[in-house]
KEGUPA-858074 format. One record per residue: residue in one letter; residue number from 1; x, y, z of N, C-alpha, C, O in turn; chain. Coordinates in steps of 0.2 Angstrom, whole numbers, plus 2048, in hexadecimal, padded with zeros to 3 digits. Layout:
REM KEGUPA-858074
+------+-----+------+------+------+-------+-------+-------+------+------+------+------+------+------+------+
: code : pos : n_px : n_py : n_pz : ca_px : ca_py : ca_pz : c_px : c_py : c_pz : o_px : o_py : o_pz : unit :
+------+-----+------+------+------+-------+-------+-------+------+------+------+------+------+------+------+
:    A : NUM :    X :    Y :    Z :     X :     Y :     Z :    X :    Y :    Z :    X :    Y :    Z :    A :
...
+------+-----+------+------+------+-------+-------+-------+------+------+------+------+------+------+------+
***
This chain:
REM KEGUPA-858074
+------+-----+------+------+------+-------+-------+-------+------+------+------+------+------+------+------+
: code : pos : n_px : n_py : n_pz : ca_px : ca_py : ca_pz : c_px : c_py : c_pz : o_px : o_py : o_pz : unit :
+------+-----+------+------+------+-------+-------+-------+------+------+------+------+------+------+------+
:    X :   1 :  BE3 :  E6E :  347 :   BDF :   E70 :   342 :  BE4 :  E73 :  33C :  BEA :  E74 :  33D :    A :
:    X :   2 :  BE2 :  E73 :  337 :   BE7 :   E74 :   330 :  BE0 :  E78 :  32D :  BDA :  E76 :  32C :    A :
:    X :   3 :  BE4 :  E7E :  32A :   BDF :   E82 :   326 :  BE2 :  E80 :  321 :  BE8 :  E80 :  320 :    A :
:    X :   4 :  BDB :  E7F :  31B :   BDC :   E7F :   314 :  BD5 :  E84 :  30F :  BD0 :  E85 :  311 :    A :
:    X :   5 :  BD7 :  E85 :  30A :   BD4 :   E87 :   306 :  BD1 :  E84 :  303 :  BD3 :  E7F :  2FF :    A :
:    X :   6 :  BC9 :  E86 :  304 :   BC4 :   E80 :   2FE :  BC3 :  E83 :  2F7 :  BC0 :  E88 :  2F6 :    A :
:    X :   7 :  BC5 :  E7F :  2F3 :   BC0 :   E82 :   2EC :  BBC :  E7B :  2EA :  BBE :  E75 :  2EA :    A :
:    X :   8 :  BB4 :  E7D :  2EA :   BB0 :   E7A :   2E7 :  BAF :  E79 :  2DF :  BAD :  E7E :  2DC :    A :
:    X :   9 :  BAF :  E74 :  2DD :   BAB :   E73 :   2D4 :  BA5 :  E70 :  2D1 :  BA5 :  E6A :  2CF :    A :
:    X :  10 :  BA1 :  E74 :  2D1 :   B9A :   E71 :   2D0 :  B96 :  E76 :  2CD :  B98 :  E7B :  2CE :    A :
:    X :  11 :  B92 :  E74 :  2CA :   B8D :   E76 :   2C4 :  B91 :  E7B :  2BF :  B8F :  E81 :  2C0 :    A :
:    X :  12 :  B97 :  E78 :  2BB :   B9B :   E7D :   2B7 :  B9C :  E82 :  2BA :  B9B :  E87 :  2B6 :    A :
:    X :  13 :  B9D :  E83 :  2C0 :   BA2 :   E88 :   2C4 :  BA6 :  E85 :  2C9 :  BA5 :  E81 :  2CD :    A :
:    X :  14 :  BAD :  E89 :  2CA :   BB2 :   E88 :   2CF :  BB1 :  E8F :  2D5 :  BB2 :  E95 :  2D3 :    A :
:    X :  15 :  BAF :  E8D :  2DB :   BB0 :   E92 :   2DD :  BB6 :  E90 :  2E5 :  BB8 :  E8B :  2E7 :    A :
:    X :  16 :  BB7 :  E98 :  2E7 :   BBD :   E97 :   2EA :  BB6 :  E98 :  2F2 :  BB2 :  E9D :  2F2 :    A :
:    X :  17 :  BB6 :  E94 :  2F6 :   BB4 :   E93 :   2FD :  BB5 :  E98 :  304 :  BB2 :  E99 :  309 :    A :
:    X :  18 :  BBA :  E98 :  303 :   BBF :   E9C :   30A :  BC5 :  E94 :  30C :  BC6 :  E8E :  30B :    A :
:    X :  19 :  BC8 :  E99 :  30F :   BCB :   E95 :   315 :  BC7 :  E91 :  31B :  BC4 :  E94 :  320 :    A :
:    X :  20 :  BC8 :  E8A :  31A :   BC5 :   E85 :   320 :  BCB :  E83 :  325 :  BD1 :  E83 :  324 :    A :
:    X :  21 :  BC8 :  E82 :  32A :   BCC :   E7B :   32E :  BCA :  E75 :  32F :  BC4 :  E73 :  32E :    A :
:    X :  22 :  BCF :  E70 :  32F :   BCF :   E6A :   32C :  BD1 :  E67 :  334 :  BD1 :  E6B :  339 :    A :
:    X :  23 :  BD2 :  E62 :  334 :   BD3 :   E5D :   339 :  BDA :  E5B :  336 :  BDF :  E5C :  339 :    A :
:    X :  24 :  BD9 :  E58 :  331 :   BDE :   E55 :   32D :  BDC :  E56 :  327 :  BD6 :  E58 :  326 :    A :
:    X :  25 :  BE2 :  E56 :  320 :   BDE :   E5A :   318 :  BDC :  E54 :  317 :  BDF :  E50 :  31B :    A :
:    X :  26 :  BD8 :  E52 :  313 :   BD4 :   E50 :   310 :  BD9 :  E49 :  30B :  BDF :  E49 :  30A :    A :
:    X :  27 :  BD5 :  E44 :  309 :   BDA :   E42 :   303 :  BD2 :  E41 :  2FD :  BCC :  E41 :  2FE :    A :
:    X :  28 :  BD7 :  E40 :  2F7 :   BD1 :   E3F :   2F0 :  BCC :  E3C :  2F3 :  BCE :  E3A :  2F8 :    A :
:    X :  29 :  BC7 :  E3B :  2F2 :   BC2 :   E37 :   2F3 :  BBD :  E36 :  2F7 :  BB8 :  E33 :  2F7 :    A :
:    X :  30 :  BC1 :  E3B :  2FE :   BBE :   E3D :   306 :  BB7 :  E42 :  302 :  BB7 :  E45 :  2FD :    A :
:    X :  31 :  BB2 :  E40 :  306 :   BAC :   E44 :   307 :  BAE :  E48 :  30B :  BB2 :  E47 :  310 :    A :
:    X :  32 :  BAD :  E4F :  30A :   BAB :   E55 :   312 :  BA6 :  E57 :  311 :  BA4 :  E59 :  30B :    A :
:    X :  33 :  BA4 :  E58 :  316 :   B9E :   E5F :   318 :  B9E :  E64 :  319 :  BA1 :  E65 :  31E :    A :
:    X :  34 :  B9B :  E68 :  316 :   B9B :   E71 :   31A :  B98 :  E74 :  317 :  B97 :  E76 :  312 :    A :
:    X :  35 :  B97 :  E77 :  320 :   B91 :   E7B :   31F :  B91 :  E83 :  320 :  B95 :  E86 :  324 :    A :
:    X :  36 :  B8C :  E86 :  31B :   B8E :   E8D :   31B :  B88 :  E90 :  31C :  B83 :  E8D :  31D :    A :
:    X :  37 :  B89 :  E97 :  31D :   B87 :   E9C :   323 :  B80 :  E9C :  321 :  B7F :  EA2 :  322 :    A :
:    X :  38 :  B7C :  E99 :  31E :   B75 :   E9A :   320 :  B73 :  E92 :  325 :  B6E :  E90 :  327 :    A :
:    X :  39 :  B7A :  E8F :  324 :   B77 :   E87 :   328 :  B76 :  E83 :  327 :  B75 :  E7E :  32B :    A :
:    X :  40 :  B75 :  E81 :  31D :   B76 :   E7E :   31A :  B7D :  E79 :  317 :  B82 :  E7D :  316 :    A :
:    X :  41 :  B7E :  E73 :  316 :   B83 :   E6E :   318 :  B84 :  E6C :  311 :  B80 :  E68 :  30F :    A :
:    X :  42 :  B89 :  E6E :  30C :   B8B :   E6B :   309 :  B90 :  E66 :  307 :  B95 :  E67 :  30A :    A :
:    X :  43 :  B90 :  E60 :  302 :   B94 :   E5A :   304 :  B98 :  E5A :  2FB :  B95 :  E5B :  2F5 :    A :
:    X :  44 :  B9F :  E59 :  2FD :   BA2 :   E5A :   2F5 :  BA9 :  E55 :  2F9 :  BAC :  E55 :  2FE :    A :
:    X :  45 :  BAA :  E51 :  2F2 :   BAE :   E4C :   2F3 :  BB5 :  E4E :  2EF :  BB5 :  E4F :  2E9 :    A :
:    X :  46 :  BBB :  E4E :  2F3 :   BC2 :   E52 :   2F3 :  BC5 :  E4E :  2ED :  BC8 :  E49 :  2ED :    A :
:    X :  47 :  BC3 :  E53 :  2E7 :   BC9 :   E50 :   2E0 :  BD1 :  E50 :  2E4 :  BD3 :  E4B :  2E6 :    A :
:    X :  48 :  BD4 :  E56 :  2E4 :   BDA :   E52 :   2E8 :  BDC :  E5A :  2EC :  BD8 :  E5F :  2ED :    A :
:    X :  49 :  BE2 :  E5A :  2F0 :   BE5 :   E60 :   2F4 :  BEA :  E62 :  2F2 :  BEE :  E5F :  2ED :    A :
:    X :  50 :  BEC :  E67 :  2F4 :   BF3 :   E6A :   2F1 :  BF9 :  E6D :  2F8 :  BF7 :  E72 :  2FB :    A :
:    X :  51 :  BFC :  E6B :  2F8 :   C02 :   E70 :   2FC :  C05 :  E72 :  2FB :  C09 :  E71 :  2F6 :    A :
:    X :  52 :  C06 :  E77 :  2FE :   C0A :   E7F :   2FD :  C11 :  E7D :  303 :  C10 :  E7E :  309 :    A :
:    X :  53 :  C18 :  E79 :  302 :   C1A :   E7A :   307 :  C1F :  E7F :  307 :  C1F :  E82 :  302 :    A :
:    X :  54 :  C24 :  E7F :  30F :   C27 :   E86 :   30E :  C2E :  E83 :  311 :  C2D :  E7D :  312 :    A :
:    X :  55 :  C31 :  E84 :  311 :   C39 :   E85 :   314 :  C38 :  E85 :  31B :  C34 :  E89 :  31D :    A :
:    X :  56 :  C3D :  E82 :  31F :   C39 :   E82 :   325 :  C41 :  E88 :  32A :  C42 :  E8A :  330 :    A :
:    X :  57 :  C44 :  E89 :  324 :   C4A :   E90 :   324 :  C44 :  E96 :  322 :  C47 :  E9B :  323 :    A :
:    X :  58 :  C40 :  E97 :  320 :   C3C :   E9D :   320 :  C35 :  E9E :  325 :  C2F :  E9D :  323 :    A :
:    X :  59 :  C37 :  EA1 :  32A :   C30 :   EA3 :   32D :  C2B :  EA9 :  32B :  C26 :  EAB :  32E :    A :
:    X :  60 :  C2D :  EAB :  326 :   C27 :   EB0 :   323 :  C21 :  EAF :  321 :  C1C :  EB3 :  320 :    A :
:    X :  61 :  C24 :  EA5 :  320 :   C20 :   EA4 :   31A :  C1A :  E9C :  31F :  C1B :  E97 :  323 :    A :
:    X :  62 :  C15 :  E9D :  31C :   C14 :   E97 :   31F :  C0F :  E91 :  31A :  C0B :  E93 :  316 :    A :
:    X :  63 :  C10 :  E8C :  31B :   C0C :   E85 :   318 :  C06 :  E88 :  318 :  C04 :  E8C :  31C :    A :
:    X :  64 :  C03 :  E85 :  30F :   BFC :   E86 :   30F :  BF9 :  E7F :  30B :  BFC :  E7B :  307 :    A :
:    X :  65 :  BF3 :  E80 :  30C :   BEE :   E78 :   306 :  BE9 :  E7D :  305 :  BE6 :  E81 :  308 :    A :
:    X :  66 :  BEB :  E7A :  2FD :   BE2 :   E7A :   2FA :  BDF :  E73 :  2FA :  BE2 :  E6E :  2F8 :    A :
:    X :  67 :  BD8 :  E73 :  2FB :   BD5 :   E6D :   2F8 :  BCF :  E6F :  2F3 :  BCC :  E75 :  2F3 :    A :
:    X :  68 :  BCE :  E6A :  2F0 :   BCC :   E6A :   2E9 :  BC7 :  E65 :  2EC :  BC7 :  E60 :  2EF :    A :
:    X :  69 :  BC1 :  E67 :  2E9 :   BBA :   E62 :   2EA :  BB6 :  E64 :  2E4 :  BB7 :  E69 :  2E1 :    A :
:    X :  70 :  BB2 :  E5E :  2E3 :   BAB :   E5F :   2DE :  BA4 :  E5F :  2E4 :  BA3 :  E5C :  2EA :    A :
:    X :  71 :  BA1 :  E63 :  2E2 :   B9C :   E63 :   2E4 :  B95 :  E5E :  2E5 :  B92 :  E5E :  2E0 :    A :
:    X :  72 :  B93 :  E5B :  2EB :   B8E :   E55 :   2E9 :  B87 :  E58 :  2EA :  B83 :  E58 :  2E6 :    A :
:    X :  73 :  B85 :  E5B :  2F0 :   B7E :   E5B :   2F3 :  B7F :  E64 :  2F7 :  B84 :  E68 :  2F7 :    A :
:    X :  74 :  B78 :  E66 :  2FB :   B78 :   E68 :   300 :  B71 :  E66 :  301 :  B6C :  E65 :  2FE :    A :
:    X :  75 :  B72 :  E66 :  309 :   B6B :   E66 :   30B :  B6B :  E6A :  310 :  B70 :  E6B :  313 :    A :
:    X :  76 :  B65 :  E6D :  314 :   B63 :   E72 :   31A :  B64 :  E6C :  321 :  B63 :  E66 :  321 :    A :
:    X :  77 :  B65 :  E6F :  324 :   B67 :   E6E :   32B :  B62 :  E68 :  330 :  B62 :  E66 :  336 :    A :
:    X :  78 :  B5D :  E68 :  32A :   B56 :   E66 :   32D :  B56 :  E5E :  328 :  B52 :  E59 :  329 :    A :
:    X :  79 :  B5C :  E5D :  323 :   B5C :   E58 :   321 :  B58 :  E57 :  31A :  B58 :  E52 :  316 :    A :
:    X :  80 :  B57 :  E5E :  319 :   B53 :   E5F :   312 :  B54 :  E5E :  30A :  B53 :  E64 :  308 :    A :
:    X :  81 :  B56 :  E5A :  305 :   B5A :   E5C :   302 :  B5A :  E63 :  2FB :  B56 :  E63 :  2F6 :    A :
:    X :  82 :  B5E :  E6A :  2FC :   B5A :   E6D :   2F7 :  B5F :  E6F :  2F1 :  B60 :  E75 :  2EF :    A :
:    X :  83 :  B62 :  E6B :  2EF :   B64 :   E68 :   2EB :  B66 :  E61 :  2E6 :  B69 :  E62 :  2E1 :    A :
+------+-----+------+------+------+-------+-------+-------+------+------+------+------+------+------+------+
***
């Protein structure tokens, strides 16, 4: 798993999501899904990713990604769409 950072961009705001785990990051263009803590499944498609690399002479420090998304939809769990 590979954790990265989501920020989402959608209705004239950027917001910062938390830290996810990923399978593999993302490239431009990928759909993802996620869903948040009332259960609701949101879908936003990856403008692009960013890496943080590190020196592999420093272990203090370690690899990070951001990914960068627009936001498309969400819908309830039940398949609803309420947005």
């Amino acid at each position: 798993m590979i954790a990265a950072t989501l920020f989402v961009y959608g209705h004239g705001n950027h917001v910062n999501w938390g830290d996810w785990h990923f399978v593999q990051l993302p490239s431009p263009g990928d759909l993802i899904a996620v869903k948040d803590y009332k259960g609701m499944i949101h879908y936003a498609t990856v403008r692009h990713t960013e890496h943080k690399v590190t020196s592999v002479h420093r272990a203090d420090e370690a690899p990070s990604a951001i990914v960068i998304t627009d936001w498309k939809s969400a819908y309830d769990d039940d398949g609803s769409d309420v947005a």
